[in-house]
C-alpha positions in Angstrom: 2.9 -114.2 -6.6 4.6 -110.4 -6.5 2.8 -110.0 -3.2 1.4 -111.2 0.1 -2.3 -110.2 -0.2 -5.1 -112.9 -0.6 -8.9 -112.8 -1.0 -10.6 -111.1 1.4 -8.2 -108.8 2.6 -8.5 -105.4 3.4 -6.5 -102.6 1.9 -6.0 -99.3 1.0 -5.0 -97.5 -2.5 -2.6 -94.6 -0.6 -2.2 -92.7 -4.0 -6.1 -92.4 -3.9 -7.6 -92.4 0.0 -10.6 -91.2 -1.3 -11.6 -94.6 -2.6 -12.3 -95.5 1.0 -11.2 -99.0 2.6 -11.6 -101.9 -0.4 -11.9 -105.3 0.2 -9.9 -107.7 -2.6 -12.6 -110.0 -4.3 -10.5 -111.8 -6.6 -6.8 -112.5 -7.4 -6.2 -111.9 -11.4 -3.4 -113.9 -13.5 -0.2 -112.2 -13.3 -0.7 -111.1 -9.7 -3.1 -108.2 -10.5 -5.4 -108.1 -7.6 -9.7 -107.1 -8.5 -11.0 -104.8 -5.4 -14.1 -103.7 -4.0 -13.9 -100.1 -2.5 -16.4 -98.3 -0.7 -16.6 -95.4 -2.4 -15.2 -96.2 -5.6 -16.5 -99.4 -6.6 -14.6 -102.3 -8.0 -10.8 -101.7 -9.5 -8.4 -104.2 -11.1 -5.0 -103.1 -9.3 -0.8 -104.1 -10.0 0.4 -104.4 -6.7 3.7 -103.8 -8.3 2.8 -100.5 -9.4 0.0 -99.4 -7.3 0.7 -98.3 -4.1 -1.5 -100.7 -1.7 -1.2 -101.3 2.0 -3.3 -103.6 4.4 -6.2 -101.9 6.2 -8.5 -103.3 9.2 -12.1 -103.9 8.0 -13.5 -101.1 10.4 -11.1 -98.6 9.4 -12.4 -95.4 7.8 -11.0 -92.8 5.8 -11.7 -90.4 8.1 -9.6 -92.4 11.0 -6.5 -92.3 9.5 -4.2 -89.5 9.1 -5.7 -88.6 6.0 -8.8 -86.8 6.0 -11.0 -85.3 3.2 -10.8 -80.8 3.6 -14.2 -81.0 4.4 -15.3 -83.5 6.3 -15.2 -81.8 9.7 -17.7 -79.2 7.8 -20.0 -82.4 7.1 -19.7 -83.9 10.6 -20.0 -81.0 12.8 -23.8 -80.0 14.3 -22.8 -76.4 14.3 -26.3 -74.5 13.9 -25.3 -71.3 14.9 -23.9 -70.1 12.2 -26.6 -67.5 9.8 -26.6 -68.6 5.9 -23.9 -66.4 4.7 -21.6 -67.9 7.2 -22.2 -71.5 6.4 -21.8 -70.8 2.8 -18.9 -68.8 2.9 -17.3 -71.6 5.3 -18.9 -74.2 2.8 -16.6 -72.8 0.2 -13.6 -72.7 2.1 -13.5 -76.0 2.9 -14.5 -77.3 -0.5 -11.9 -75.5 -2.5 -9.0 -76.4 -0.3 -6.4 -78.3 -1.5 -5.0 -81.1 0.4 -2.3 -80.4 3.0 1.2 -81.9 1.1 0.1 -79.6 -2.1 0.1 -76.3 0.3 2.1 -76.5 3.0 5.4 -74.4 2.0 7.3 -76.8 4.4 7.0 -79.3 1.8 9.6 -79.8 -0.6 8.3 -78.0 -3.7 8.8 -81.5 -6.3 6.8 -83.4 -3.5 3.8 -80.5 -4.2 4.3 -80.4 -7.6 3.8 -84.2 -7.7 1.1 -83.8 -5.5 -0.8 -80.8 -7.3 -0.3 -82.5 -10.6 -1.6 -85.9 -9.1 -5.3 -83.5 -8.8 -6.0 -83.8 -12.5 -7.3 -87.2 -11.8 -10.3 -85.7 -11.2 -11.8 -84.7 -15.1 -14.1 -81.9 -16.3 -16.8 -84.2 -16.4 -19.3 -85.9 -14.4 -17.4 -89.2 -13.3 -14.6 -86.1 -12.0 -16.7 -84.1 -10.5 -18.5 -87.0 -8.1 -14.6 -88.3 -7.6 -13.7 -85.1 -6.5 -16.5 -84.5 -4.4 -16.4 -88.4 -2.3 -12.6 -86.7 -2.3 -13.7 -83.4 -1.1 -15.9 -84.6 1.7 -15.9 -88.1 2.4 -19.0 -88.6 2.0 -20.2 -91.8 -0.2 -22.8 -89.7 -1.4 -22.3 -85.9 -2.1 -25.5 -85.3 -3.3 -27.6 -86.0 -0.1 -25.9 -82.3 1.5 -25.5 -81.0 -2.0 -27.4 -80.8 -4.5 -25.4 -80.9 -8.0 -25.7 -78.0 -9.1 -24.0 -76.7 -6.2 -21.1 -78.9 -6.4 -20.4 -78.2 -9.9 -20.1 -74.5 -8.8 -17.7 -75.3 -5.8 -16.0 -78.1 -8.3 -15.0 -75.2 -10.5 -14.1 -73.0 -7.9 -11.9 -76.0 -6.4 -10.3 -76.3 -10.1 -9.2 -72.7 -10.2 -7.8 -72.8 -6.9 -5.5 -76.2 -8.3 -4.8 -74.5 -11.7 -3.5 -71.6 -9.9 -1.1 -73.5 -7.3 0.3 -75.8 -10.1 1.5 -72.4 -12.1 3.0 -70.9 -9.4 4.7 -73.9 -8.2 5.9 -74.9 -12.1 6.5 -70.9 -12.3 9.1 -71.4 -9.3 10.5 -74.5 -9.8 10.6 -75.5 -13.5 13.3 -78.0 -13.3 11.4 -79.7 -10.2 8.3 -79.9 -12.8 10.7 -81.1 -16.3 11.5 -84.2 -13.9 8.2 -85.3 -13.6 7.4 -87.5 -16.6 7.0 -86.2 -20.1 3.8 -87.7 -20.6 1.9 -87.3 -17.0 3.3 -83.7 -17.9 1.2 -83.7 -21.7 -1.8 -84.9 -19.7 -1.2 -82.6 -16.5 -1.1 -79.6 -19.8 -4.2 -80.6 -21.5 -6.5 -80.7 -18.7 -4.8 -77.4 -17.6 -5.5 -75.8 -20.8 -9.1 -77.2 -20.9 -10.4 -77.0 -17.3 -12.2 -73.3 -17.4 -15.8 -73.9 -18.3 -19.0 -76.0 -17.0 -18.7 -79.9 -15.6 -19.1 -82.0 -19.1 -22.1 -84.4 -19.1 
């Protein structure tokens, strides 16, 4: 066995904290591991090449040191605010990009790898619910928003991405020719097809 998990532990996918906390249901043949997450149902994982890492069975995305842009948004009672505020805050915090793609601290291949690592989220319906469980972590989006509105804020949230990954490949092309040839062809096409409407 390539590794020390066993049923019915707890763990974590760190490339993709979104997914929530998952719980391993089975153990597949050549130590591929079958999990249960809370927000992203069940995934067959490579321990070897995914990046997994035990998690307690109360532990919540939100506990840890990663937390969705706008959850605070989600949790906070604030009522004071008139409708124009709340929206225009609503927008802020859904088109913000995670912390290690924006902070200029950062060292600019760690963003680039970061900003690229975005495009998991597709133009289409099964990206934009990703992205929004991502956004807000929420394990259902649609009981604060209704779809139509995230679709807006999910394009909005797209151009924001597109436009940080050309500046940083714009001022660091070398960091980005490092990054592998064909997560860069991917990374491309969904670059050059992202403008327009959430796909059915």
């Amino acid at each position: 066995m390539p590794h020390n998990f066993a049923f019915g532990d707890q763990i974590r996918n760190t490339a993709r904290p979104e997914w929530g906390v998952g719980t391993i249901v089975r153990l597949e043949p050549g130590g591929k591991v079958a999990v249960r997450f809370e927000f992203a149902g069940l995934k067959q994982l490579d321990p070897s090449v995914a990046p997994l890492s035990s998690a307690s069975a109360n532990d919540q995305p939100s506990s840890g040191s990663w937390e969705p842009p706008a959850a605070a948004f989600f949790r906070s009672e604030e009522v004071a605010l008139s409708s124009s505020a709340r929206q225009k805050l609503l927008i802020d915090v859904m088109t913000r990009l995670p912390e290690d793609v924006t902070d200029p601290f950062h060292p600019v291949a760690a963003r680039i790898r970061s900003c690229s690592s975005l495009y998991r989220f597709g133009n289409d319906s099964t990206g934009l619910m990703a992205w929004a469980v991502a956004q807000t972590g929420l394990q259902d989006p649609m009981e604060q928003l209704p779809r139509h509105e995230l679709e807006s804020l999910f394009g909005r949230w797209r151009e924001v991405r597109d436009r940080t990954l050309r500046e940083l490949k714009s001022s660091s092309p070398e960091e980005w020719r490092k990054l592998p040839a064909d997560h860069r062809k991917e990374v491309d096409r969904q670059l050059s097809g992202s403008r327009g409407p959430v796909r059915s």
